[in-house]
One Martini backbone bead per residue (centre of mass of N, CA, C, O) as a GRO file, in nm:
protein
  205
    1UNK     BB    1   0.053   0.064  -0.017
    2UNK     BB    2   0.309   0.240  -0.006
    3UNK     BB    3   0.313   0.318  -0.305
    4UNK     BB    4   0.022   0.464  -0.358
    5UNK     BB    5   0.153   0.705  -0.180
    6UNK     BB    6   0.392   0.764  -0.354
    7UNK     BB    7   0.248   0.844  -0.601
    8UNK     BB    8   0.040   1.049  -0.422
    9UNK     BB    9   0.288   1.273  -0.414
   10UNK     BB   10   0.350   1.326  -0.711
   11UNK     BB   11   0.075   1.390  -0.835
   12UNK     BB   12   0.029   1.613  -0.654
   13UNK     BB   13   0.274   1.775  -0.746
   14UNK     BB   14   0.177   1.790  -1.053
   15UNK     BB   15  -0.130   1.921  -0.985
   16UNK     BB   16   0.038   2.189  -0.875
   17UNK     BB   17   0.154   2.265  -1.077
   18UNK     BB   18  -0.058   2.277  -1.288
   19UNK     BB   19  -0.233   2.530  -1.149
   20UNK     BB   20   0.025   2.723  -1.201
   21UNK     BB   21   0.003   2.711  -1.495
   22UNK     BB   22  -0.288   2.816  -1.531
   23UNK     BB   23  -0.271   3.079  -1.363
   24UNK     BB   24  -0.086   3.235  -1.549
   25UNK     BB   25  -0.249   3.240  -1.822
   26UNK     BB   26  -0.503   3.379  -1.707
   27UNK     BB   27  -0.293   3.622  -1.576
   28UNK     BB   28  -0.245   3.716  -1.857
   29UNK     BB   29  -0.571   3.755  -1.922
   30UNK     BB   30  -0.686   3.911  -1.710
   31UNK     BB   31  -0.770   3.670  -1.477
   32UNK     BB   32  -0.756   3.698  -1.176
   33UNK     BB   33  -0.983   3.563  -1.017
   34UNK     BB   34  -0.925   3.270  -1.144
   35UNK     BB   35  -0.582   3.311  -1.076
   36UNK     BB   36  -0.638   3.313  -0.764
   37UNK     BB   37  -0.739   3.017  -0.731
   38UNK     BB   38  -0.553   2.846  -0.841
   39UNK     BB   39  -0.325   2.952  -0.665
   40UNK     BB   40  -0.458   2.823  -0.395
   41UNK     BB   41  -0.517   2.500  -0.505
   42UNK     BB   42  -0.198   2.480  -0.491
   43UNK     BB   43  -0.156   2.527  -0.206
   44UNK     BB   44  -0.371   2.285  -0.121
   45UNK     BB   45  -0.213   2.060  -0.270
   46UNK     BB   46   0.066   2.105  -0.087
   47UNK     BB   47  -0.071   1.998   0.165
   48UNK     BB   48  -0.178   1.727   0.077
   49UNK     BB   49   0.133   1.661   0.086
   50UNK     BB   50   0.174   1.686   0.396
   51UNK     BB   51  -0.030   1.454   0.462
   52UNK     BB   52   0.086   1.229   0.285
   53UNK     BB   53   0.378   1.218   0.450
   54UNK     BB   54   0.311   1.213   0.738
   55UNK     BB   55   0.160   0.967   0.716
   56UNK     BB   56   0.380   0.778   0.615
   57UNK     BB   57   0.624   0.875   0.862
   58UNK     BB   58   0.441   0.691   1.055
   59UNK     BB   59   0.494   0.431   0.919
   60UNK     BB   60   0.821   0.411   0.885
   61UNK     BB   61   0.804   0.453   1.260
   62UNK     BB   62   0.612   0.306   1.379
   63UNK     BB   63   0.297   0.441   1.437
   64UNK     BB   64   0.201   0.286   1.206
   65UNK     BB   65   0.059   0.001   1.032
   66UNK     BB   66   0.002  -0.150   0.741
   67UNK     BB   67  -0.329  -0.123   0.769
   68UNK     BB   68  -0.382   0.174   0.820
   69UNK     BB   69  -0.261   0.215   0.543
   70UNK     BB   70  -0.509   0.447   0.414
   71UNK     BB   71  -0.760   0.634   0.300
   72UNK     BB   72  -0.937   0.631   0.561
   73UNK     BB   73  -0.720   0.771   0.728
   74UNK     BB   74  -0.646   1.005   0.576
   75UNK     BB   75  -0.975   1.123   0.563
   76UNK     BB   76  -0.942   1.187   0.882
   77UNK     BB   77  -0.697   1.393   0.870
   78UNK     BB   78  -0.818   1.618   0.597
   79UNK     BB   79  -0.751   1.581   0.341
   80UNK     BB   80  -1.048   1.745   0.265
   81UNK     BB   81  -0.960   1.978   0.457
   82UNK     BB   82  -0.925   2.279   0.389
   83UNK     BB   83  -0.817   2.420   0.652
   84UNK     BB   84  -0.549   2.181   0.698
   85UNK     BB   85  -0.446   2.227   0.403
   86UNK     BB   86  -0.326   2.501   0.515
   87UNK     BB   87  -0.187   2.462   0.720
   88UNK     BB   88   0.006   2.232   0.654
   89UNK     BB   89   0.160   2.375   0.476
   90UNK     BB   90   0.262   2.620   0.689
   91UNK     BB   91   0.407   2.344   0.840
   92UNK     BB   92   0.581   2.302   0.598
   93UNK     BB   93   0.745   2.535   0.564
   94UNK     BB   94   0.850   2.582   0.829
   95UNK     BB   95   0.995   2.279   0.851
   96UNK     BB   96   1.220   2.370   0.627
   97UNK     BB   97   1.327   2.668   0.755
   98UNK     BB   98   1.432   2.505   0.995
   99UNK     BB   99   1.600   2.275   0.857
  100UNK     BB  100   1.776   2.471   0.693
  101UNK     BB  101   1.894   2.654   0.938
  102UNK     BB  102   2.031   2.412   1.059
  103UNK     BB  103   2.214   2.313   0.826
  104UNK     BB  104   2.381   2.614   0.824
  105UNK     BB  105   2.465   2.577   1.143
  106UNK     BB  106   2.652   2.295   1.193
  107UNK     BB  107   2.491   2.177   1.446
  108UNK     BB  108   2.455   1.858   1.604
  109UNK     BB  109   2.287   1.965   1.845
  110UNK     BB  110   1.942   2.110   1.917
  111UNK     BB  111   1.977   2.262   2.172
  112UNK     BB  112   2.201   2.450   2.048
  113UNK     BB  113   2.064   2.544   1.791
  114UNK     BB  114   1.818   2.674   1.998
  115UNK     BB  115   2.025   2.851   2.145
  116UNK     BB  116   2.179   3.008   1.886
  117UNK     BB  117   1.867   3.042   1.730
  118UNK     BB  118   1.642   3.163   1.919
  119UNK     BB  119   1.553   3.454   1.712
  120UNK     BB  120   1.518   3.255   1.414
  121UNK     BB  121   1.282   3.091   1.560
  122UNK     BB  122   1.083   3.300   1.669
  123UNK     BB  123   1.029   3.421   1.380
  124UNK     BB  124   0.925   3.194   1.240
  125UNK     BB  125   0.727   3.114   1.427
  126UNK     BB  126   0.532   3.384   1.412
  127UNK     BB  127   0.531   3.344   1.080
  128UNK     BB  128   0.324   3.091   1.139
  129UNK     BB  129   0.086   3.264   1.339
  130UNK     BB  130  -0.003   3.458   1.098
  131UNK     BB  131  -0.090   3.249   0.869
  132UNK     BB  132  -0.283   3.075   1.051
  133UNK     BB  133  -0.489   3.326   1.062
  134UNK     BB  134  -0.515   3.303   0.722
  135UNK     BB  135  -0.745   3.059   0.662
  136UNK     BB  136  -1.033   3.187   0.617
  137UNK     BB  137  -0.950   3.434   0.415
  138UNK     BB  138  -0.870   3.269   0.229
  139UNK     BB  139  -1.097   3.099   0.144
  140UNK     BB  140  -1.290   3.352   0.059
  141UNK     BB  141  -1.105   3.443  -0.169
  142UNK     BB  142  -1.156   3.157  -0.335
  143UNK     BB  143  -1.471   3.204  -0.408
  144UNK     BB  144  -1.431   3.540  -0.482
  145UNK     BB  145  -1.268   3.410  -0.778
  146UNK     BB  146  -1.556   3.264  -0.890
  147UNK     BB  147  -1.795   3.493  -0.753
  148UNK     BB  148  -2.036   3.684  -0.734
  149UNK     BB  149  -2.004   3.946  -0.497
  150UNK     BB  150  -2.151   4.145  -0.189
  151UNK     BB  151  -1.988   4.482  -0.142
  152UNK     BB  152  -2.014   4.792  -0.036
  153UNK     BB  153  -2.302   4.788  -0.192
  154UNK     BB  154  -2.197   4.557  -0.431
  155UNK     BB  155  -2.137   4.425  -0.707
  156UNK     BB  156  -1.898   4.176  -0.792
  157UNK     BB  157  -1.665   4.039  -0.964
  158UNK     BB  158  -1.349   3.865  -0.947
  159UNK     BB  159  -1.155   4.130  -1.046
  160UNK     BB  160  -1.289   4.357  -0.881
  161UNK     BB  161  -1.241   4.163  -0.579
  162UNK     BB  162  -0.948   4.152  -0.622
  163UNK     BB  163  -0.635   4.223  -0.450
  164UNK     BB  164  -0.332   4.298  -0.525
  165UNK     BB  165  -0.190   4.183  -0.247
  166UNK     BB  166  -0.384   3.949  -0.233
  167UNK     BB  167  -0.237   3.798  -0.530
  168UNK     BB  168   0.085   3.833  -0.450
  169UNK     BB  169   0.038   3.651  -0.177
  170UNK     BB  170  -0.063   3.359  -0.315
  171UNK     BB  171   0.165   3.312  -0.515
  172UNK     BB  172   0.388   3.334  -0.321
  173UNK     BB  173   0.292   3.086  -0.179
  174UNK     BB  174   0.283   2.894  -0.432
  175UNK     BB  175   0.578   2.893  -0.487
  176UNK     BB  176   0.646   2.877  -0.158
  177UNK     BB  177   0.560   2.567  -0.164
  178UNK     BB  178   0.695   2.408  -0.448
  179UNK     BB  179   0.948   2.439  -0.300
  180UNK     BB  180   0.915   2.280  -0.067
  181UNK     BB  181   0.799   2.014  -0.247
  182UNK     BB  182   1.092   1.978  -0.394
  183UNK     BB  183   1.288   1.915  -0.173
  184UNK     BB  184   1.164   1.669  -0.061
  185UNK     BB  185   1.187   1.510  -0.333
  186UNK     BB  186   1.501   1.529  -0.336
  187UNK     BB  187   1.598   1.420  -0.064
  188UNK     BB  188   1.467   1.145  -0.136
  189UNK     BB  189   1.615   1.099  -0.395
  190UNK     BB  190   1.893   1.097  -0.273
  191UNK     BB  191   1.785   0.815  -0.030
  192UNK     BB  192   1.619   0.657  -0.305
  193UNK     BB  193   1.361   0.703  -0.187
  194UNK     BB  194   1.082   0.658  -0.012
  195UNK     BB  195   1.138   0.369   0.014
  196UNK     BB  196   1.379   0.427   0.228
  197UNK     BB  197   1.315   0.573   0.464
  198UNK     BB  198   1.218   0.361   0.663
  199UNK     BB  199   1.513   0.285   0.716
  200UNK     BB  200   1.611   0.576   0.837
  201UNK     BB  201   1.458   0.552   1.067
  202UNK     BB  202   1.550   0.322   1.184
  203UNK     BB  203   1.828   0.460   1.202
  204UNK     BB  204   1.803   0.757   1.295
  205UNK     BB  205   1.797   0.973   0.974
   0.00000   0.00000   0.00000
């Protein structure tokens, strides 16, 4: 069954670029609004990569069985939950900051590294707290962007009532979003691919 779930982290990514390259498209022809959902779904797919990354290494660590490995299990966990998908998402961009800052820092022991940089993990832990506030509004921009709402006591298309600041913050997102989850498909490459992982769970690596 981990084959599938291995699978399904490809397909994943696969399917977060083809949104971000469709929303591009969108955003050539001036197609704001529907630029901007698309921009968020490649956001909340990169998110499904990390409930399903989670999941995977919950099994290599032997925190999970192989008959616990399903689908079932997998959409109890928010797999279809779209605001779990974007926090795992930002817990997920959080947690490569954190081990880039790690790897940077070539101290090899944890307590040490967060004492000798306590100031730029608080700085990015905040920057996660801060992020984390904004799952609802992230939501309802996601289908501002492809509905006439009313706000401001007016009907709005789609194109004006997404704000370029807006625009650029969920854009921002996903491209940081699509390279952090780069890293982790490369550095599993790198140490043979996912289904070695189990090994060096086992070895403490």
């Amino acid at each position: 069954m981990n084959e599938k779930f291995i699978k399904a982290l490809y397909l994943t990514y696969e399917n977060a670029k083809g949104l971000f390259e469709e929303a591009e498209i969108l955003e050539e022809k001036h197609k704001i609004g529907r630029a901007y959902t698309l921009y968020h779904l490649c956001f909340e797919e990169c998110g499904r990569f990390h409930l399903i990354n989670k999941f995977l290494g919950e099994y290599f660590s032997g925190e999970i069985k192989a008959k616990e490995l399903n689908y079932g299990n997998l959409k109890k966990r928010g797999f279809e939950n779209h605001n779990l998908k974007i926090s795992e998402n930002f817990k997920g961009i959080y947690f490569i900051t954190y081990l880039s800052l790690y790897a940077k820092s070539k101290i090899d022991l944890i307590d040490d590294f967060e004492n000798e940089y306590k100031i730029e993990i608080e700085k990015i832990t905040n920057q996660l707290s801060v992020l984390l506030e904004q799952e609802s509004e992230l939501n309802r921009l996601k289908n501002v962007g492809l509905y006439v709402t009313f706000s401001n006591n007016n009907f709005n298309l789609p194109d004006d009532a997404i704000m370029t600041s807006a625009f650029l913050r969920i854009k921002n997102l996903a491209i940081m979003s699509l390279n952090v989850v780069k890293k982790i498909i490369d550095y599993a490459e790198n140490k043979g691919g996912f289904d070695k992982l189990k090994e060096l769970h086992k070895e403490g690596k």
